[in-house]
C-alpha positions, 0 to 999 in steps of 0.5 A: 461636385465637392461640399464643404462638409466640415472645418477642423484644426489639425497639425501641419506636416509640408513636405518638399517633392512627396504628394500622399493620396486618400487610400495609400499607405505609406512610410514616411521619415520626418526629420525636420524639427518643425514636422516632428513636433507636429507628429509627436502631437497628433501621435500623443494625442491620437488625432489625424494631421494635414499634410502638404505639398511646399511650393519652394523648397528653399524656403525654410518657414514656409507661410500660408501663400508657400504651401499647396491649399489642397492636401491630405488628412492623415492617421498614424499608423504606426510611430517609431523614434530612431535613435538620431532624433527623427521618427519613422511613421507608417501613415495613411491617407485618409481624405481630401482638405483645403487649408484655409488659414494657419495658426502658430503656437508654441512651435507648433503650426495648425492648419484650419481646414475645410473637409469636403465630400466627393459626389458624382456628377454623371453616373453614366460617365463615371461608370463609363471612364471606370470600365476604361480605366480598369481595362487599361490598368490590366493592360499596363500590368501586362506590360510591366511583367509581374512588377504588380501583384495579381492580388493588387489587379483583382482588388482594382478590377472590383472597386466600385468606387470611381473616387477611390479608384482612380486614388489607388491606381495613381499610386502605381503609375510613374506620375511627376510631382505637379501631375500628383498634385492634380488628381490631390486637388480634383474633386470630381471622381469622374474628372479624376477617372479621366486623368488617370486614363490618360495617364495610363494610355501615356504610360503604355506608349512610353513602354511599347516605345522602350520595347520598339526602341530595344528591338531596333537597337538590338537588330541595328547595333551588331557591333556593339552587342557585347557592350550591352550584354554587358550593361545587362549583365551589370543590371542583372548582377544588382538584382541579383544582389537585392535578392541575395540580400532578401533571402538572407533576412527571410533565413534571419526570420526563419532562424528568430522563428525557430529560437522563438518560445512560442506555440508549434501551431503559430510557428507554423503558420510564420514558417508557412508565410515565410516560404510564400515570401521567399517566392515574392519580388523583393520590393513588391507591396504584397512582400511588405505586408506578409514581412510586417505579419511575420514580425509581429510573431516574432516580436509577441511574448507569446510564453513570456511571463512575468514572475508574479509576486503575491505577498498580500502584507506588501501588496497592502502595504501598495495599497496603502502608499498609493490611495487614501481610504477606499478600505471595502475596495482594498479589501476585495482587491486582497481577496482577490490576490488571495484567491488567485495566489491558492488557486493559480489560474483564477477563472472568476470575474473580472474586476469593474472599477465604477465611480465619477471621474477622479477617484483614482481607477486608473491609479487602481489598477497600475497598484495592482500590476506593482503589488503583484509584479506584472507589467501595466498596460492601459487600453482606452475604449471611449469612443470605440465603435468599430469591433475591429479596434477590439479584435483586429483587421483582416489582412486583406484592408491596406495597412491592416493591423492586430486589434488593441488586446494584441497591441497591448500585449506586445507593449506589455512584453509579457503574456501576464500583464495587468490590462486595464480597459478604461472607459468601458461604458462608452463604446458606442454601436454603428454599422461596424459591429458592436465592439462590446460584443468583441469584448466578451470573448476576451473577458470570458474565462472560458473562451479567452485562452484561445482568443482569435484576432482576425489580423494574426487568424490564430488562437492566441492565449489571453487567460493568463492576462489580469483584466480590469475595467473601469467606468463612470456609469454602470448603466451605461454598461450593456448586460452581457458584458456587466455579466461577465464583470463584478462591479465594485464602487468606488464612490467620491470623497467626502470633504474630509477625504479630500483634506486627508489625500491633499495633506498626504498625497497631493501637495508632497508631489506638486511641492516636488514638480515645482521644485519647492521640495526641501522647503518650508511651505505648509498649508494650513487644514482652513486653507485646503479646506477653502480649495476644496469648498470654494474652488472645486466641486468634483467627486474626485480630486482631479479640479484639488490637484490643479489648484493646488499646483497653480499655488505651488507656481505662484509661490515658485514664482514669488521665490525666484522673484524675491517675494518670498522666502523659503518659509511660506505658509498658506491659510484661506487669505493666501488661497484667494490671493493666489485663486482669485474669486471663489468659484462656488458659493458653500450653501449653509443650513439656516439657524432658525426654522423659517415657514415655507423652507425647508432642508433637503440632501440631494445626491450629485456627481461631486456628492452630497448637497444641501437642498434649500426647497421654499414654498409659498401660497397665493391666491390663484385657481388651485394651480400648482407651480414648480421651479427650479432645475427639477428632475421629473422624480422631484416634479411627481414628489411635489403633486403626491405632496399635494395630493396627500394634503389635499386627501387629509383636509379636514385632519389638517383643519382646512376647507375641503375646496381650499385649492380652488382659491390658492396657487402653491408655488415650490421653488427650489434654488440651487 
């Protein structure tokens, strides 16, 4: 029987007369305003969308009671805009989910879904109807005649799966749209196995029926025996047109593959594909997935460079236009460019950009790709944890597709681009494979000229490709892969940095986006100062820009109101106007020297602190108390405190057993 094993928010796609099963992979053309929204959402932000059946199809808005509880989870695959607005995505199924409430905003609809987990009820009967079911697909697709790919059958003759099967067998019999719906809503595997077996005993009388029906036609209707020569000549003349017209866009495939700049080795391989595709029916599965291979030969840059420019005055000159300080960062960033522009194909390290969030890594990297020339392409690896993300699937998988260095490279356009890998310390390992193993070979100088993505199964050339990774911990960052890197820190910016990269930086762009460009506002040095102190407490300056624009919104608004003139200036009154209470407290060091206090500096992710520690002596048994949010460092630099006076007593002018009538008591606030 089912569990219940999660509850999610999704986007919402309803569709009128398609039901999608876990397992498939489909095409599918959304052209109602309201489901391209929900697809542009779940595409941009790399999440999964529900879809579902709509009752009704007169219905134009439709509401929770309007639509199927039970639909489908589903991944993008691939996103394509066509030019009349409507989108073409490739999707697959990917489990089942009952809807159980609808949520609007801002046009668009979220489904809160319940996630549930197959689980069979009876072994036995499972293996059972699986057996039956497997024997009567072979019969089916004996009856069809080739319509069904021998590689389907031998894929479905070993799934061992009885949920999954009877998903993917459904997905080749005729079933009517109330009958697809069913087996979506049957949650038992076994349950399932039996429908589809029924089904499938329906679906092959109905084909024995056609064949007994065509042969006493045949035998009965003497007379009439040309007429139906001739409605078969008619049928016969259609198919032969479909294929006329399949063999011409393989001949445009073999004309693009011949034109195309690319190695003899991988030309061959996509000829070789081609004379197997010339030999398949047009409309069969398998025909699909070898064009979808063929066109990505076709459409990688495979010896397609862009002209690298390595003026190091201009590239300074980026450097400098783009980020404020970071002098010993620029600096290496140089030497590397020159190294590169003397030697030509620079087998060295890769370049690891280290620091807290906000510090402008990223913005790093795409400063490069302009300085140098290159195209910019950016690859986030946070969260990764299968090592086919890095090196692609196998063919084999339904809806394989090249891994994320290919992807990349093929958005790019170019061989040579700059590739930046964001995130590379949070790639996790599971059962899958170790993705960072996978990322060795593609940031090995020695090995990446002949990196091997399983999808393509042909060495592909990547050394010409600029490298550069990104992280937040370095320790985070397994040591094969830190070996092949040259780590170069970038640390937060100190509070004068920040006043720097607002005033030259920051609020020219926001005084832009919020249409106050042209107009006299000016903040003052207290005012940016109060933002960065009183309302952010960040390495970077992430949390600085977002304040900043929520007062460039308030002044914007003031303006079209009326409020306030073409000329504002903002100074620290105007920012608690506009911000509200301040966020953080700025500790301050005390005037006088106090006994039982005294001043630290702490270091934390949004840099130096000052570090208030109080002390305080009670009569007690000679225990030591620590408080306050204390790390085990602090905790054992307290007791080697204690011990060292313990140990110094009598320099100290104190009685040898003074801690067996005292309590010490160390608290630090903050």
């Amino acid at each position: 029987m089912a569990e219940h094993v999660g509850k999610s928010i999704f986007p919402l796609v309803y569709l009128k007369d398609i039901v999608i099963l876990p397992h498939t992979v489909i095409p599918l053309l959304v052209e109602r305003q309201e489901s391209i929204i929900a697809v542009e959402a779940a595409y941009e932000e790399s999440c999964d969308f529900v879809i579902c059946l709509q009752k009704e199809h007169s219905v134009t808005n439709p509401g929770l009671g309007d639509l199927m509880r039970t639909g489908i989870l589903a991944s993008i695959l691939e996103f394509v805009r066509l030019p009349d607005g409507s989108i073409k995505v490739f999707i697959e199924g990917k489990s089942r989910v009952y809807i159980k409430d609808l949520v609007h905003e801002s046009g668009l609809v979220h489904a809160v879904v319940v996630t549930t987990e197959e689980m069979v009820v009876n072994e036995a009967r499972a293996e059972a109807l699986r057996r039956l079911v497997i024997e009567a697909f072979k019969e089916y697709a004996d009856l069809k005649a080739g319509d069904i790919e021998k590689k389907a059958i031998n894929e479905i003759s070993s799934e061992e799966d009885p949920g999954r099967l009877a998903d993917v067998v459904a997905t080749y019999l005729n079933l009517k749209i109330g009958e697809q719906q069913d087996l979506l809503e049957e949650n038992v595997p076994e349950e399932r196995l039996e429908k589809i077996y029924e089904y499938i005993a329906r679906e092959i009388e109905i084909i024995k029926l056609e064949v007994q029906i065509k042969e006493k036609i045949s035998e009965r209707v003497g007379s009439s025996r040309k007429t139906l020569l001739g409605g078969q000549s008619k049928a016969m003349r259609s198919d032969t047109l479909d294929r006329s017209a399949f063999q011409d866009d393989i001949s445009g495939l073999e004309e693009k593959l011949r034109a195309k700049d690319m190695p003899e080795a991988a030309r061959e391989k996509a000829l070789e594909e081609l004379r197997k595709l010339r030999m398949m029916p047009p409309m069969s599965a398998e025909a699909t997935v070898v064009r979808n291979y063929v066109d990505w030969f076709i459409t990688l840059p495979w010896n397609t460079m862009s002209p690298e420019e390595y003026d190091i005055s201009e590239a300074e000159k980026i450097l400098n236009e783009d980020h404020y300080g970071l002098d010993k960062v620029k600096e290496r960033i140089l030497e590397h460019l020159a190294v590169k522009h003397l030697v030509g194909q620079l087998k060295g390290p890769i370049l690891c950009f280290v620091g807290p969030p906000g510090v402008g890594k990223t913005s790093l990297g795409q400063s490069i790709a302009r300085a140098t020339g290159r195209r910019f392409v950016r690859v986030s690896l946070g969260g990764v944890r299968d090592e086919a993300e890095i090196k692609g699937h196998r063919r084999t998988y339904i809806g394989a597709l090249p891994g994320k260095i290919i992807q990349g490279i093929k958005r790019a356009g170019t061989s040579n681009p700059v590739f930046l890998l964001d995130e590379v310390d949070k790639m996790s390992v599971d059962f899958r494979g170790d993705p960072s193993a996978a990322l060795l070979e593609v940031l090995d100088p020695e090995q990446n000229h002949a990196f091997n993505d399983h999808y393509l199964d042909i060495d592909y050339d990547i050394s010409k490709v600029m490298f550069i990774t990104t992280a937040n911990n370095m320790h985070a960052i397994p040591d094969p892969l830190k070996d092949r890197m040259e780590i170069l820190r970038i640390e937060g910016y100190t509070g004068f940095d920040k006043l720097m990269i607002a005033k030259h930086f920051i609020i020219p762009k926001q005084l832009r986006l919020n249409g106050l460009e042209g107009r006299e506002i000016s903040f003052s040095p207290k005012a940016i100062n109060t933002i960065v102190h009183e309302y952010t407490r960040e390495a970077g300056v992430r949390n600085l820009e977002r304040e900043i624009s929520s007062i460039c919104r308030n002044i914007a608004r003031g303006i079209v109101k009326g409020i306030d003139d073409k000329k504002v200036s903002i100074g620290p009154s105007r920012v608690h106007s506009f911000l509200g209470v301040p966020k953080y407290r700025r500790p301050l060091r005390e005037k006088k020297d106090i006994v039982g206090m005294v001043n630290g500096l702490a270091w934390t992710e949004a840099g130096g602190e000052l570090l208030v520690v109080e002390a305080t002596v009670l009569p007690g048994k000679g225990n030591l108390l620590l408080t306050g949010k204390l790390g085990e460092v602090m905790q054992e630099s307290a007791q080697a405190a204690m011990s060292y006076v313990r140990s110094r007593a009598k320099e100290f002018g104190l009685e040898q057993d003074f801690y067996d009538k005292i309590d010490i008591h160390i608290h630090i606030p903050e």
